[in-house]
ZADO-1210 file (C-alpha; in nm, 4 decimals, padded with zeros to 6 digits):
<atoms>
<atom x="00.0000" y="00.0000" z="00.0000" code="UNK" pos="1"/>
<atom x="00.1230" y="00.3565" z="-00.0481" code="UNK" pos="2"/>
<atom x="00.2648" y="00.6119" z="00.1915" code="UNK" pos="3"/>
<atom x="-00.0507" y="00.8177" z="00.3485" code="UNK" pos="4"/>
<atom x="00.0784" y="01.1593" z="00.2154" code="UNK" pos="5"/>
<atom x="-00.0753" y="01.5012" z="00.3522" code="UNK" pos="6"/>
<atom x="-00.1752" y="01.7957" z="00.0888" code="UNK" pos="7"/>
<atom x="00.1086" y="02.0385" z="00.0367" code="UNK" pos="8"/>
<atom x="00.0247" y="02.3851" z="-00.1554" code="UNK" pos="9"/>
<atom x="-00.1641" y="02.6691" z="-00.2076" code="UNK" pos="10"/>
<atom x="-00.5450" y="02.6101" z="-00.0928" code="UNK" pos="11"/>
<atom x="-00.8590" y="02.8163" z="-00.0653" code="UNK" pos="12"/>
<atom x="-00.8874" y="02.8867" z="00.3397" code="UNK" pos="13"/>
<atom x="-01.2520" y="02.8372" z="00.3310" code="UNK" pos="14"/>
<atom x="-01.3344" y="02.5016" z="00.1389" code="UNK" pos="15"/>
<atom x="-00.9773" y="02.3529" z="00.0609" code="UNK" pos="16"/>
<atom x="-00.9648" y="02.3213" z="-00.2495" code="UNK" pos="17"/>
<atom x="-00.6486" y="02.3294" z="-00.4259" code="UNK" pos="18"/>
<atom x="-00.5538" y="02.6921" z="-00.5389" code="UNK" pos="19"/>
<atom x="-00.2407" y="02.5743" z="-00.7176" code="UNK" pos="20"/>
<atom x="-00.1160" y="02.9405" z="-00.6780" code="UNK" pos="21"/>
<atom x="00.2276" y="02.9846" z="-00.5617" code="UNK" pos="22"/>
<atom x="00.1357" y="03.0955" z="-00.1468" code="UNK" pos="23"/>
<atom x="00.3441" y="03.4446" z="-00.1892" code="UNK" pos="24"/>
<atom x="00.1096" y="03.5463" z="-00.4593" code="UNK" pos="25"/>
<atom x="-00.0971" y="03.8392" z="-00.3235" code="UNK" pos="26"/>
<atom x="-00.1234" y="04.0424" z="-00.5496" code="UNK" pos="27"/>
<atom x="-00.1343" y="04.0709" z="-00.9425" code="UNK" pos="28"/>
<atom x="-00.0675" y="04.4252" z="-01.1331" code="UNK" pos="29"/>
<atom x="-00.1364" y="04.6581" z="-00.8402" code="UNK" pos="30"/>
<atom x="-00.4930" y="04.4152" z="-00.7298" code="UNK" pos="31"/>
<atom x="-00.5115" y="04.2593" z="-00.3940" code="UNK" pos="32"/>
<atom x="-00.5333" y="03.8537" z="-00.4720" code="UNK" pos="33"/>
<atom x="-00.8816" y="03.7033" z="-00.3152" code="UNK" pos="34"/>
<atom x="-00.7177" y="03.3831" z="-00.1550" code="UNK" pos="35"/>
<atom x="-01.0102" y="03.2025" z="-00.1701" code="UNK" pos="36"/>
<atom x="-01.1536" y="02.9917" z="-00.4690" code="UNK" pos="37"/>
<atom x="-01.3450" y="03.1247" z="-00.6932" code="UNK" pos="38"/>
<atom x="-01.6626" y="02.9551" z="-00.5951" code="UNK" pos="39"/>
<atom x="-01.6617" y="03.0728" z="-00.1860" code="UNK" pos="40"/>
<atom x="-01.5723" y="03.4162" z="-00.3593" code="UNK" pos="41"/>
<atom x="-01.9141" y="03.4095" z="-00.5543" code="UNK" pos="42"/>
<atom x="-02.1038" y="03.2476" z="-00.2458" code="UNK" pos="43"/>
<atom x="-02.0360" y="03.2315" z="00.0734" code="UNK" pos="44"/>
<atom x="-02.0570" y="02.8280" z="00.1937" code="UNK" pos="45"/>
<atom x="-02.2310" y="02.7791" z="00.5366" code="UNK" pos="46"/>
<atom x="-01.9208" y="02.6331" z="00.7161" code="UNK" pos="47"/>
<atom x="-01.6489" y="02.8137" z="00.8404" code="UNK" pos="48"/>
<atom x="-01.3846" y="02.6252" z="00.7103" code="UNK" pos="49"/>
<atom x="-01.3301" y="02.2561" z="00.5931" code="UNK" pos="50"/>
<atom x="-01.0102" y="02.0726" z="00.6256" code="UNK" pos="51"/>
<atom x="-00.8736" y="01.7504" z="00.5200" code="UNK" pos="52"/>
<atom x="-00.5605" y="01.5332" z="00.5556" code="UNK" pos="53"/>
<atom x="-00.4781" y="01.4264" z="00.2046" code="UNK" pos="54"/>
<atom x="-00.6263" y="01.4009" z="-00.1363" code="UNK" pos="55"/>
<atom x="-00.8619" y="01.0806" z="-00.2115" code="UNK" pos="56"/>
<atom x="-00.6469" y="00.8749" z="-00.4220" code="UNK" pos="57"/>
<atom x="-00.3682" y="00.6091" z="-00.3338" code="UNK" pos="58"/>
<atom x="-00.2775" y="00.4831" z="00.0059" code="UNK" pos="59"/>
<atom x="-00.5365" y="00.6789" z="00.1861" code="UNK" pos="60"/>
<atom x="-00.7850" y="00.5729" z="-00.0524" code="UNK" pos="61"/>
<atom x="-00.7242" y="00.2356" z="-00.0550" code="UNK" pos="62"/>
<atom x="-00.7416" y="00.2496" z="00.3617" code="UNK" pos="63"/>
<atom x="-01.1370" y="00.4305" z="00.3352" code="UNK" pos="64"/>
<atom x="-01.2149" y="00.1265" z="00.1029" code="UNK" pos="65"/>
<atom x="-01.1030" y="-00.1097" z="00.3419" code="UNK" pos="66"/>
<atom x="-01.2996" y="00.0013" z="00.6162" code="UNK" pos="67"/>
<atom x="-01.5968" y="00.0994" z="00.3702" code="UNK" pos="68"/>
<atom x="-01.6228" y="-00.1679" z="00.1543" code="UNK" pos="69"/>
<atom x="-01.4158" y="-00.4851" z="00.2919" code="UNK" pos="70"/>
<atom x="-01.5051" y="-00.4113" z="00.7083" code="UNK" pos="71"/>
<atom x="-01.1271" y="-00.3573" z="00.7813" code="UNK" pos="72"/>
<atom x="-01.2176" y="-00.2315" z="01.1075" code="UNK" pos="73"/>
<atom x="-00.8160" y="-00.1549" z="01.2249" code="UNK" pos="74"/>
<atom x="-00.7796" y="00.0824" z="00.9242" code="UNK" pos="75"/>
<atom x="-01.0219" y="00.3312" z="01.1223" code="UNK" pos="76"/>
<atom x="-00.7125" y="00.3622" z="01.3791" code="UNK" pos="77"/>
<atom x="-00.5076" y="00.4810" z="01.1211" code="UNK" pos="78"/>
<atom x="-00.7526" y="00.7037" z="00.9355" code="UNK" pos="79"/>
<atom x="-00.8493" y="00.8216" z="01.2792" code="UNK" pos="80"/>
<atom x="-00.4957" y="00.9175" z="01.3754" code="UNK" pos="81"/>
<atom x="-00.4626" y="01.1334" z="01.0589" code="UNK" pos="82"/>
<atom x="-00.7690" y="01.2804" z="01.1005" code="UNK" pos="83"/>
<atom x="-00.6177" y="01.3824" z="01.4597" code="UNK" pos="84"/>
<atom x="-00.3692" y="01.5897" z="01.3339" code="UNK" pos="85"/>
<atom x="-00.5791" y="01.7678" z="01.1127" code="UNK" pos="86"/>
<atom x="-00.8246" y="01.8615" z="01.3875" code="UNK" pos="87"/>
<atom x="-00.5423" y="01.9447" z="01.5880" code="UNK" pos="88"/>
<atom x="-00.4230" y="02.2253" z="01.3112" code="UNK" pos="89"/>
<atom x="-00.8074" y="02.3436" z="01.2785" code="UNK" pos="90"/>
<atom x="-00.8529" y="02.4401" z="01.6160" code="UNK" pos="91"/>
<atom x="-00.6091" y="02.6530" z="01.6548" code="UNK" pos="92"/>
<atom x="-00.9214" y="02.8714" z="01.4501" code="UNK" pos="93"/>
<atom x="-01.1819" y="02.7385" z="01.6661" code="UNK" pos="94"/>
<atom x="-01.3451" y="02.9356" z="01.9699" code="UNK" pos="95"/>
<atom x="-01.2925" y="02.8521" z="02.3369" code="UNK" pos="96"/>
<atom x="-01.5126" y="02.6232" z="02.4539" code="UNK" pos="97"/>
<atom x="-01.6510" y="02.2779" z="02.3993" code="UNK" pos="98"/>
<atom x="-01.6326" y="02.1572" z="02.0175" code="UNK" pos="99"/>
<atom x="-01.9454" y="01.9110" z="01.9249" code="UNK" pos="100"/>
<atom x="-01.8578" y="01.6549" z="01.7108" code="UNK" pos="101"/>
<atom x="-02.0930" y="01.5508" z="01.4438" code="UNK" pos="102"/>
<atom x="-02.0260" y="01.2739" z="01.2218" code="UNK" pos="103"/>
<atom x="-02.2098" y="01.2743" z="00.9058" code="UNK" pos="104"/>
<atom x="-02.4136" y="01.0285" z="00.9018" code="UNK" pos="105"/>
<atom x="-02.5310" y="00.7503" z="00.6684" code="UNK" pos="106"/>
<atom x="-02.9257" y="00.6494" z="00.6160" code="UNK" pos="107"/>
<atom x="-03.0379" y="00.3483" z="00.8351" code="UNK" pos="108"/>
<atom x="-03.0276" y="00.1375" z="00.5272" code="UNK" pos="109"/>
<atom x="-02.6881" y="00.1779" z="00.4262" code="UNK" pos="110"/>
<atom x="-02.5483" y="00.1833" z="00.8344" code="UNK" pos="111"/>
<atom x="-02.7388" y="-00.1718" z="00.8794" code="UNK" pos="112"/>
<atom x="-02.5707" y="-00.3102" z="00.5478" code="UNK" pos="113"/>
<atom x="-02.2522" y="-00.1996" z="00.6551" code="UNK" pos="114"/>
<atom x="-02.2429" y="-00.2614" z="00.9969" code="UNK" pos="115"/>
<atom x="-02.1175" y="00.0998" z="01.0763" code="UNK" pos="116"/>
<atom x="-02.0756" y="00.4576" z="01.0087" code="UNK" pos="117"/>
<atom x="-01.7537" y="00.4688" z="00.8584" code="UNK" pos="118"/>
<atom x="-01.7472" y="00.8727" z="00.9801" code="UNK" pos="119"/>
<atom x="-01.8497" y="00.7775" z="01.3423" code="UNK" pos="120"/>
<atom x="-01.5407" y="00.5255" z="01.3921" code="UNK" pos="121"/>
<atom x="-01.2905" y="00.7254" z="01.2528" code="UNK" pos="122"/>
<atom x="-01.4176" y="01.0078" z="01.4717" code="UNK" pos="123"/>
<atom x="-01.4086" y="00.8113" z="01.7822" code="UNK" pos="124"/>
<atom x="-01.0460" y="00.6769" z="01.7081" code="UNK" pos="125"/>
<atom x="-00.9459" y="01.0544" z="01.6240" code="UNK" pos="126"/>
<atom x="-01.0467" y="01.2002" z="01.9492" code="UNK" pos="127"/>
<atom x="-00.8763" y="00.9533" z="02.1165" code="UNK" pos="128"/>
<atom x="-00.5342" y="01.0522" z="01.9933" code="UNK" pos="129"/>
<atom x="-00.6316" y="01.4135" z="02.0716" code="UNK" pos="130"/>
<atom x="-00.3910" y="01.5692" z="02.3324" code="UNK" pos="131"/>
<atom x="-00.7095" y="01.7908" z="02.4672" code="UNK" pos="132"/>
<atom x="-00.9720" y="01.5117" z="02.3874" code="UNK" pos="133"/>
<atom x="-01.2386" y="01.7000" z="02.6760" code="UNK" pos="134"/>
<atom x="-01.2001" y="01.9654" z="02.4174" code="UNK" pos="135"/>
<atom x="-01.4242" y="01.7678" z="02.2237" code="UNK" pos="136"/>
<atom x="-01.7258" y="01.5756" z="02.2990" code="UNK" pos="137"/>
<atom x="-01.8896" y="01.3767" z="02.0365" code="UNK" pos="138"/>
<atom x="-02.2353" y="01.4133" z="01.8941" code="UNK" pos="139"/>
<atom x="-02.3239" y="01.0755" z="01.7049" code="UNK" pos="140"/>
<atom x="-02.6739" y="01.0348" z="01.6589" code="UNK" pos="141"/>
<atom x="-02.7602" y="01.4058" z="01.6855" code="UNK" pos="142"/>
<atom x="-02.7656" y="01.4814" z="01.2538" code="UNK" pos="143"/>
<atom x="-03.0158" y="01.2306" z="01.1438" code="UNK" pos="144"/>
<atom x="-03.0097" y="01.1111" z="00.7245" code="UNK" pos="145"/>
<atom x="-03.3966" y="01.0711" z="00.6913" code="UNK" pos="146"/>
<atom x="-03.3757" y="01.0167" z="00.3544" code="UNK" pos="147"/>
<atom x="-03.1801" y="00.7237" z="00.1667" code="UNK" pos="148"/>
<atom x="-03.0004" y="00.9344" z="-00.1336" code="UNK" pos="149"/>
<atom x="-02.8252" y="00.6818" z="-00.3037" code="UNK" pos="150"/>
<atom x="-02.5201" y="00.6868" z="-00.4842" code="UNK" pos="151"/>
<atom x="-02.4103" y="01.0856" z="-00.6119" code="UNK" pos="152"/>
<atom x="-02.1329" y="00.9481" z="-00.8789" code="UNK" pos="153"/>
<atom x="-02.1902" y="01.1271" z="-01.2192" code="UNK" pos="154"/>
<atom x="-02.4339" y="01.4210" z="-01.0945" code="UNK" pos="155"/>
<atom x="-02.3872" y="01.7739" z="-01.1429" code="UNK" pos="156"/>
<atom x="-02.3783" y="01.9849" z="-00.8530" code="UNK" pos="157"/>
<atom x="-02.7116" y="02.1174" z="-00.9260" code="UNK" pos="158"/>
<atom x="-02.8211" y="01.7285" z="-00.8807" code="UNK" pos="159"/>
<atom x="-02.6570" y="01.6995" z="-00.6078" code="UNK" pos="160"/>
<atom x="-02.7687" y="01.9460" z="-00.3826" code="UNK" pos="161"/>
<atom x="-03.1553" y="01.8492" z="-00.5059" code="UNK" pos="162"/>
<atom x="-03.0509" y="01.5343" z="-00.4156" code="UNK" pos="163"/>
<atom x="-02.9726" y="01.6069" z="-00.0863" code="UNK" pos="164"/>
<atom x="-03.2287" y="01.8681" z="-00.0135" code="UNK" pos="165"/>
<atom x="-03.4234" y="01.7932" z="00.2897" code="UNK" pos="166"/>
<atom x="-03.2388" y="01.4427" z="00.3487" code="UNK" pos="167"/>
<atom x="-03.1047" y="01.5209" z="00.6562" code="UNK" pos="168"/>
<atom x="-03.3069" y="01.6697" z="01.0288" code="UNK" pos="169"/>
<atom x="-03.1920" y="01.7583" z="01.3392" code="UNK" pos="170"/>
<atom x="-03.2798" y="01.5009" z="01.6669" code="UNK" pos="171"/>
<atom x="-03.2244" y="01.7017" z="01.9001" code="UNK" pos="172"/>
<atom x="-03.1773" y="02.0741" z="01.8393" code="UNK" pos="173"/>
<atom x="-03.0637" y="02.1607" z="02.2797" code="UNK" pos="174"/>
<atom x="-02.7685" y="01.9643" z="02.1836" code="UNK" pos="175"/>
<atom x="-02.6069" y="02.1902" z="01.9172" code="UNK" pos="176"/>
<atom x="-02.7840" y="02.5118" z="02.0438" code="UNK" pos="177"/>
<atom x="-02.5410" y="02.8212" z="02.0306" code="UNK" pos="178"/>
<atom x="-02.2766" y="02.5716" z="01.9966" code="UNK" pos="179"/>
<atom x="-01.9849" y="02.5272" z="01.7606" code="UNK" pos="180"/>
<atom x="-01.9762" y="02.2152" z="01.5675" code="UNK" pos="181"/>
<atom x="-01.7034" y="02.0076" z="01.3922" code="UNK" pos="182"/>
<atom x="-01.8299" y="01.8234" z="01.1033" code="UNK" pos="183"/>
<atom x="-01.6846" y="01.5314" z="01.0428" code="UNK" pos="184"/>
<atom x="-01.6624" y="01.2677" z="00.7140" code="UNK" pos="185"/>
<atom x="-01.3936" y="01.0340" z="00.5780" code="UNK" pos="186"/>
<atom x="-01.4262" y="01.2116" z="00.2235" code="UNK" pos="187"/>
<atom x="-01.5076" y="01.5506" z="00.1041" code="UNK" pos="188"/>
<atom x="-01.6098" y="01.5068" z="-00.2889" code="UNK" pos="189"/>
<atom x="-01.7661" y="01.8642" z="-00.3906" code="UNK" pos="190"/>
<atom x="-01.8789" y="01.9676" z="-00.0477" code="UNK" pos="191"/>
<atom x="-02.2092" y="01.9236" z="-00.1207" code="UNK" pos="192"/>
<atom x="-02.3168" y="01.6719" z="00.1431" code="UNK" pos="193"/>
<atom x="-02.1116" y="01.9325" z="00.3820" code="UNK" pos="194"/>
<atom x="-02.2875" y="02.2191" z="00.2841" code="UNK" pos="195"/>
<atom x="-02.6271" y="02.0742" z="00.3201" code="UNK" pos="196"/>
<atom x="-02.5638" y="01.9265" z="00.6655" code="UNK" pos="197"/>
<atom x="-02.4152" y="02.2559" z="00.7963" code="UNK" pos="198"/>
<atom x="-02.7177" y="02.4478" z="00.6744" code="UNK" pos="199"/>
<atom x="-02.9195" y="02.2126" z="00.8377" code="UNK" pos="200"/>
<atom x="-02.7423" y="02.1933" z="01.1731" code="UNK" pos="201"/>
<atom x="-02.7453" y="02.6003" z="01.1308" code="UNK" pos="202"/>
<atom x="-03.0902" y="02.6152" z="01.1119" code="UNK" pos="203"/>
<atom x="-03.1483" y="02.3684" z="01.3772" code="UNK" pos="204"/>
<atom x="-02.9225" y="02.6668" z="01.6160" code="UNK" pos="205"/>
<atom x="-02.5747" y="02.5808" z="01.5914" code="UNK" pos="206"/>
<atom x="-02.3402" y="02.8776" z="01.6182" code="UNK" pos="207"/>
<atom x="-02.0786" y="02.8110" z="01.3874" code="UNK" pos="208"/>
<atom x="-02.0289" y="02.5040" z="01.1588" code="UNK" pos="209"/>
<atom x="-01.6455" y="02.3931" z="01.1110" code="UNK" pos="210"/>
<atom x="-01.5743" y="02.0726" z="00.8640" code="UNK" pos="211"/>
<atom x="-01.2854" y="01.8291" z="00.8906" code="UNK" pos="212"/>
<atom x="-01.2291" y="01.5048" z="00.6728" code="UNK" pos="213"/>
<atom x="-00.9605" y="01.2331" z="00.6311" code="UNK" pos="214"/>
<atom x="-00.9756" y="01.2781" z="00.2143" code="UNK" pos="215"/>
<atom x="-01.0700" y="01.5385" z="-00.0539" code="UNK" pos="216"/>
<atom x="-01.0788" y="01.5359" z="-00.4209" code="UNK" pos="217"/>
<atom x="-00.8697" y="01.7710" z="-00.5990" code="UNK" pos="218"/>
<atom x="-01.0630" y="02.0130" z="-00.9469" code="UNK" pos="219"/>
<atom x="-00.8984" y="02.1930" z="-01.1616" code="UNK" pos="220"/>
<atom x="-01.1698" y="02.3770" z="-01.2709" code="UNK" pos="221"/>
<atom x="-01.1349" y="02.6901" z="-01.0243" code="UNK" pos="222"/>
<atom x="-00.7341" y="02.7116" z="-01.1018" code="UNK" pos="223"/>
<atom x="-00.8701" y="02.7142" z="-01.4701" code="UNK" pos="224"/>
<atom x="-01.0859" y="02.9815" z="-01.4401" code="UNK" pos="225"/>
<atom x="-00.8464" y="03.1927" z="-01.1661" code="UNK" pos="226"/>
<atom x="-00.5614" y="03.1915" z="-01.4692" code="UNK" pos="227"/>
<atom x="-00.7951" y="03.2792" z="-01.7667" code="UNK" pos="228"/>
<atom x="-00.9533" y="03.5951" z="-01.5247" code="UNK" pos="229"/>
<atom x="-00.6095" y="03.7242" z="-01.4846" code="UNK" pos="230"/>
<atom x="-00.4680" y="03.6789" z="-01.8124" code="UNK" pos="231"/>
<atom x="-00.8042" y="03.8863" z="-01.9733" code="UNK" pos="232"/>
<atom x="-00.9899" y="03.6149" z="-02.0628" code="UNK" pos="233"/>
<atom x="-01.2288" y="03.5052" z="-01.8224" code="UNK" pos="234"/>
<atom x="-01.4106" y="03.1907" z="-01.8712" code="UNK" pos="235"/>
<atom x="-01.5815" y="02.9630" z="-01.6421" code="UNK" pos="236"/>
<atom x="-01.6642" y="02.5873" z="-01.6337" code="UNK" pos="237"/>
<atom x="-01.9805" y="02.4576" z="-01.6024" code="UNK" pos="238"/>
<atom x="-02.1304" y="02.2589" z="-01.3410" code="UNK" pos="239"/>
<atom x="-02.1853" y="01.9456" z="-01.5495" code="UNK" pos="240"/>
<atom x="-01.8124" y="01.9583" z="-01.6557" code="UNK" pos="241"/>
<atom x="-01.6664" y="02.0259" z="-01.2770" code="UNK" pos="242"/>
<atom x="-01.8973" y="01.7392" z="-01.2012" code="UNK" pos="243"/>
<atom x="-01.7862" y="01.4609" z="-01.4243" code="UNK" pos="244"/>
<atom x="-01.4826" y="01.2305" z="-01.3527" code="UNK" pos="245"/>
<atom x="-01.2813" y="01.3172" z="-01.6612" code="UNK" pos="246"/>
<atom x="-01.2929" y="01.6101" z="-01.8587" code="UNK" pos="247"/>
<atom x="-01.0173" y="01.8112" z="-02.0551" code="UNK" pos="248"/>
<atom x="-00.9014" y="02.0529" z="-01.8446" code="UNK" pos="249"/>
<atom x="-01.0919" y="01.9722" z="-01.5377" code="UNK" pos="250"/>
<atom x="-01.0092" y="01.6137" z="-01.3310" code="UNK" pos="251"/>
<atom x="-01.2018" y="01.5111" z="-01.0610" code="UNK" pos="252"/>
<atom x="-01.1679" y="01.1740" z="-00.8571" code="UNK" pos="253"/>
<atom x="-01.5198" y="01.0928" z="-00.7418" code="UNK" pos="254"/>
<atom x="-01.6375" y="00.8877" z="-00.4395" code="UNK" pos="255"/>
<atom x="-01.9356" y="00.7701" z="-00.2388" code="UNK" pos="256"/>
<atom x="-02.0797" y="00.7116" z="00.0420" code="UNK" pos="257"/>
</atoms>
């Protein structure tokens, strides 16, 4: 198996995604540089800020399937202790106080085949490597997936977020009320499923909504469009083409849950 690397770059500081922008770059021709993607420049997302260890491909890949797919329980250990570190570096951002942890959870369906929530055991085994673990108290059970979704490979991000509209509730709102809340997930594909469940969780009273995952896929699309704005030719690509798995220009690895 390969060597669990971590990302190394330029990122946006809001969603993650890979700037590909050299990190001294502020400014171009007498213009302040916008740090963040252009996406969370258009639209503000409802988290904070998401995080993850390393991109979804290779050794950390093949260690999600193995818990995912094959039941590898003792790969959640290792995800967990990656995942560990990257909490670690996120909360130097966070507020004082007590951090809820919310795994994302999967429908009943899907949590019954599998046995598991893949995003609940790698949280557990991350806040146990925690040096302030009481920091921390996790939330499982709390964000409820009503709604069985099915697979998201091959939609558009206009799909997806239809898809996902109203699938997930709040159980118990007193929980989360006025607090801040760490998202958690082994995988963060377009940040759709994020984005919905912080909305939800905002609505529900939460105070701030922060998101932290072992894996993220890496676009092209935004880096794309960033060089054609500042060259004078500003184009965009469109959400069926950031979307698909392949497309000139514009790679995406995709994943489910």
């Amino acid at each position: 198996m390969a060597a669990l690397r971590p990302l190394q770059g330029s990122y946006c500081p809001v969603c993650g995604q890979a700037s590909r922008l050299p990190a001294s770059l502020t400014r171009v021709e007498g213009e302040d540089v916008d740090p963040r993607c252009l996406l969370c420049q258009r639209v503000d997302p409802p988290f904070e800020r998401a995080v993850a260890y390393g991109s979804y491909e290779a050794g950390l890949r093949d260690l999600i399937h193995l818990l995912k797919f094959h039941q590898v329980r003792p790969a959640a250990k290792v995800l967990g202790n990656v995942l560990a570190g990257t909490i670690a570096s996120l909360e130097k951002a966070m507020p004082v106080g007590t951090i809820a942890v919310v795994p994302v959870p999967l429908h009943k369906n899907k949590k019954a085949e599998r046995g598991f929530n893949q995003a609940e055991i790698i949280a557990r085994k991350a806040l146990q490597q925690l040096a302030r673990p009481k920091r921390f108290e996790l939330c499982a059970g709390i964000l409820l997936r009503r709604r069985d979704t099915g697979s998201q490979i091959g939609l558009t991000n206009h799909e997806r977020r239809e898809n996902l509209r109203g699938a997930f509730s709040v159980n118990d709102p007193t929980r989360i009320l006025n607090r801040d809340i760490l998202l958690v997930d082994d995988v963060y594909t377009t940040g759709t499923t994020a984005s919905e469940c912080a909305r939800v969780l905002i609505r529900a009273g939460a105070a701030r909504v922060w998101v932290a995952t072992v894996a993220r896929t890496l676009k092209l699309s935004n880096v794309i469009e960033f060089a054609g704005k500042f060259a004078g030719n500003e184009f965009s690509v469109t959400d069926s083409q950031s979307s698909a798995a392949v497309v000139t220009g514009n790679w995406e690895l995709t994943t489910d849950n």
